[in-house]
C-alpha positions as CSV (number, residue, x, y, z in Angstrom):
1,X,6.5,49.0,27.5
2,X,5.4,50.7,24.3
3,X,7.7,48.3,22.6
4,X,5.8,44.9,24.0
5,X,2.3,47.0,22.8
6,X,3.8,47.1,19.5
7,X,4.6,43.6,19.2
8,X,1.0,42.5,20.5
9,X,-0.7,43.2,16.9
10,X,1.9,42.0,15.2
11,X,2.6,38.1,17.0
12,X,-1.4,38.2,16.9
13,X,-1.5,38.9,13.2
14,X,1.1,36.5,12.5
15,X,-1.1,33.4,14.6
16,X,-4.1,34.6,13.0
17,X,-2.4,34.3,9.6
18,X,-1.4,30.8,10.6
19,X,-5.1,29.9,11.1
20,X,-6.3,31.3,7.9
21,X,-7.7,29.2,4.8
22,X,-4.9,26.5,3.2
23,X,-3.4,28.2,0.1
24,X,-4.8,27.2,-3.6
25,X,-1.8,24.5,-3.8
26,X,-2.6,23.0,-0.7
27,X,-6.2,22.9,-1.7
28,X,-5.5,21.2,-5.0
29,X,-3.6,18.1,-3.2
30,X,-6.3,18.0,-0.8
31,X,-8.4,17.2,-4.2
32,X,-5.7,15.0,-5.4
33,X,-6.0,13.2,-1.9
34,X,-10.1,12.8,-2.1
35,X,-9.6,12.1,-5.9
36,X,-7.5,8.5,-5.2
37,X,-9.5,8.0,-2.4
38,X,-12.2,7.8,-4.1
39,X,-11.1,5.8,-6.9
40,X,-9.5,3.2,-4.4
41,X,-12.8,2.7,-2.4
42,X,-14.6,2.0,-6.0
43,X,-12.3,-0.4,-6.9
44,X,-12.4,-2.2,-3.7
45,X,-16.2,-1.8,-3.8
46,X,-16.1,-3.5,-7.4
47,X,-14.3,-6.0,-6.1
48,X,-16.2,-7.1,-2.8
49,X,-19.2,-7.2,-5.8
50,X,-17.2,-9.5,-7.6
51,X,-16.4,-12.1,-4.8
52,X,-19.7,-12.0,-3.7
53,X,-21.3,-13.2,-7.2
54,X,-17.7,-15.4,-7.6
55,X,-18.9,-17.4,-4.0
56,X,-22.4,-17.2,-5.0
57,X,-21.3,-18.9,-8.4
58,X,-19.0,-21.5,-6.2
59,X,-21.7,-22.1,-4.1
60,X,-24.6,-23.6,-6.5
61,X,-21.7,-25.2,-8.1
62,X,-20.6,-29.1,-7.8
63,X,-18.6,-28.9,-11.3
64,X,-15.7,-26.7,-11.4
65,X,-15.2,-23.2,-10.2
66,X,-15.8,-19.8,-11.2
67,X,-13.2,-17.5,-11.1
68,X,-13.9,-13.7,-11.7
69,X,-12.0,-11.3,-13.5
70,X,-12.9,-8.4,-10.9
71,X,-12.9,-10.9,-7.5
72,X,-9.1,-11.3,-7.3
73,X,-8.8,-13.8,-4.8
74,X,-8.0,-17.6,-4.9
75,X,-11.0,-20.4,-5.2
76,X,-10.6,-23.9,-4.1
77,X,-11.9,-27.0,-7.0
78,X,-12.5,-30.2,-5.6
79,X,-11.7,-32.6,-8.8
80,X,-10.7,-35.8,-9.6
81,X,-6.6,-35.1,-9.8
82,X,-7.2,-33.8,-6.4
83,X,-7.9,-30.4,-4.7
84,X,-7.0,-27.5,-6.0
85,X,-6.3,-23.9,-5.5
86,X,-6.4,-21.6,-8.6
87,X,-5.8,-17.7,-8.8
88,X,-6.6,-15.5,-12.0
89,X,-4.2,-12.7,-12.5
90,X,-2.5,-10.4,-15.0
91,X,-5.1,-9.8,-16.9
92,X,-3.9,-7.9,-20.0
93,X,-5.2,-7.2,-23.4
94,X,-3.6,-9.0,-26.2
95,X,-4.5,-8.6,-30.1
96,X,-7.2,-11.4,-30.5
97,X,-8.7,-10.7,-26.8
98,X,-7.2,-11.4,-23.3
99,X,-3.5,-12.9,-22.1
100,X,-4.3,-14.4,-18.4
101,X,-2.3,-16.5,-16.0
102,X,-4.2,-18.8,-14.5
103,X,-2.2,-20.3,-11.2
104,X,-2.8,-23.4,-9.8
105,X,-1.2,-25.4,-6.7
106,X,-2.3,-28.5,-4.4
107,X,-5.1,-27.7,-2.1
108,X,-3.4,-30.3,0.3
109,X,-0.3,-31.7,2.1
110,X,-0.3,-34.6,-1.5
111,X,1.6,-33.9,-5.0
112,X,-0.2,-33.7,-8.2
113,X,0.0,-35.4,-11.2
114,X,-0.4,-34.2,-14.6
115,X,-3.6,-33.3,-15.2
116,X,-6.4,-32.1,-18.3
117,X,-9.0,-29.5,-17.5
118,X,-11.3,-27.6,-19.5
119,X,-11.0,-23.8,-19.1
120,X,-14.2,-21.6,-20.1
121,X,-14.7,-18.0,-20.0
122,X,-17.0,-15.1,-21.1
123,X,-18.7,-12.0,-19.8
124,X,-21.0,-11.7,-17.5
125,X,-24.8,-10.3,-17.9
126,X,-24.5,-6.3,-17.1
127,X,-28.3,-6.9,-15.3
128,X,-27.9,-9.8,-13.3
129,X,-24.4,-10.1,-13.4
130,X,-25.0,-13.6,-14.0
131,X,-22.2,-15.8,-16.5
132,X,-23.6,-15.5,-20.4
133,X,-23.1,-18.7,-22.3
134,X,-24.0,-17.5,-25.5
135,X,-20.6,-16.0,-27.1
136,X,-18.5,-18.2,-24.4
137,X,-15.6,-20.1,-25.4
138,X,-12.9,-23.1,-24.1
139,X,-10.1,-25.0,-24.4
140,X,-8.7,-27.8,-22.8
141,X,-5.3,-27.3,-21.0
142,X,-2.8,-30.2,-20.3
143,X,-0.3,-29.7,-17.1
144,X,2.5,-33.0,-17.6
145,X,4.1,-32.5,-14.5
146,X,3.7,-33.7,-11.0
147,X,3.4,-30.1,-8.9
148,X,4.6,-30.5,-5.0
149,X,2.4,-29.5,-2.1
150,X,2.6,-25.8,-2.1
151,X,4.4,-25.3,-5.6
152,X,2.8,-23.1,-7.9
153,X,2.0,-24.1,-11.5
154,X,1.2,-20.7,-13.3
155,X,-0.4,-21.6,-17.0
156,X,-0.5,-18.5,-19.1
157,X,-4.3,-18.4,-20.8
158,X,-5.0,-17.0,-24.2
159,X,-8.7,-16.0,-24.0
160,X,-10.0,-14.8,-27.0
161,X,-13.0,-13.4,-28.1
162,X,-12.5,-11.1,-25.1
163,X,-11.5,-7.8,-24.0
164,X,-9.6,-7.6,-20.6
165,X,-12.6,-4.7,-19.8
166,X,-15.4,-7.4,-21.3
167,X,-13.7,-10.5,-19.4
168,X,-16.6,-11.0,-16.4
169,X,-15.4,-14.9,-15.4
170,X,-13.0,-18.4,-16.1
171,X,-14.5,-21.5,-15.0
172,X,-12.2,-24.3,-14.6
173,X,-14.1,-27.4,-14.8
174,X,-13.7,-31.2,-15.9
175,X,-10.3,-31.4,-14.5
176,X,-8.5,-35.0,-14.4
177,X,-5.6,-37.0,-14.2
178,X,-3.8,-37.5,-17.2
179,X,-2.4,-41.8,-17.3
């Protein structure tokens, strides 16, 4: 009997010891846990911003689309070569600004044909978050090949002028068939 009365104190020491407050390592991944966390739901945060200016944008627009840097998602253009869906990824610095890829693919069951559009881009007011036209720049882009329903057709973008951090939007406007 004395024996059991002995072990009493020590099982209960050992549960309460269980119970006690997680050890400093413990306490640091906790942190580490909160830390990305946090950083994840700013990013996502940023980006539900960002597609809500991008549809906004879409929205008062008949000419072209707006594609934000931030948003990451696809936008449908209704143009003259037919509809399109485009996608704006990779975004990485490059020495005179921004590399891009810019994908595009038929918004429908038909092919494409080659087509000319007119790519824009430039940052975007740090108030209104509105597109600045001063300091924006384009080029034209040429796509000579017919593109199935479904295929991608991913056209690298040189965007310069531009930091991958200062890139706010790419509009892809005045797009048409090539004869």
């Amino acid at each position: 009997m004395k024996k059991r009365l002995f072990l009493l104190p020590l099982l209960t020491a050992m549960l309460l010891n269980g119970c006690a407050a997680p050890s400093p390592a413990k306490n640091q991944a906790l942190h580490g846990e909160i830390n990305q966390l946090n950083q994840q739901v700013n990013q996502l945060t940023r980006q539900a911003d960002a597609l809500e200016q991008q549809n906004q944008l879409n929205s008062h627009s008949s000419q072209g689309a707006w594609l934000l840097a931030a948003a990451n998602t696809r936008v449908e253009l209704k143009s003259l070569a037919g509809p399109l869906m485009l996608t704006l990824t990779r975004i990485e610095p490059e020495a005179s600004g921004t590399r891009a890829l810019l994908t595009l693919r038929s918004a429908d069951d038909r092919p494409l044909q080659s087509l000319r559009m007119q790519v824009e881009w430039g940052e975007l007011d740090g108030v209104t978050g509105k597109p600045l036209s001063a300091g924006a720049l384009s080029q034209t882009i040429e796509v000579r090949n017919t593109l199935l329903p479904k295929a991608e057709q991913p056209i690298p973008l040189r965007l310069s002028g531009v930091t991958p951090e200062q890139l706010g939007y790419v509009r892809v406007h005045d797009v048409e068939p090539l004869n």
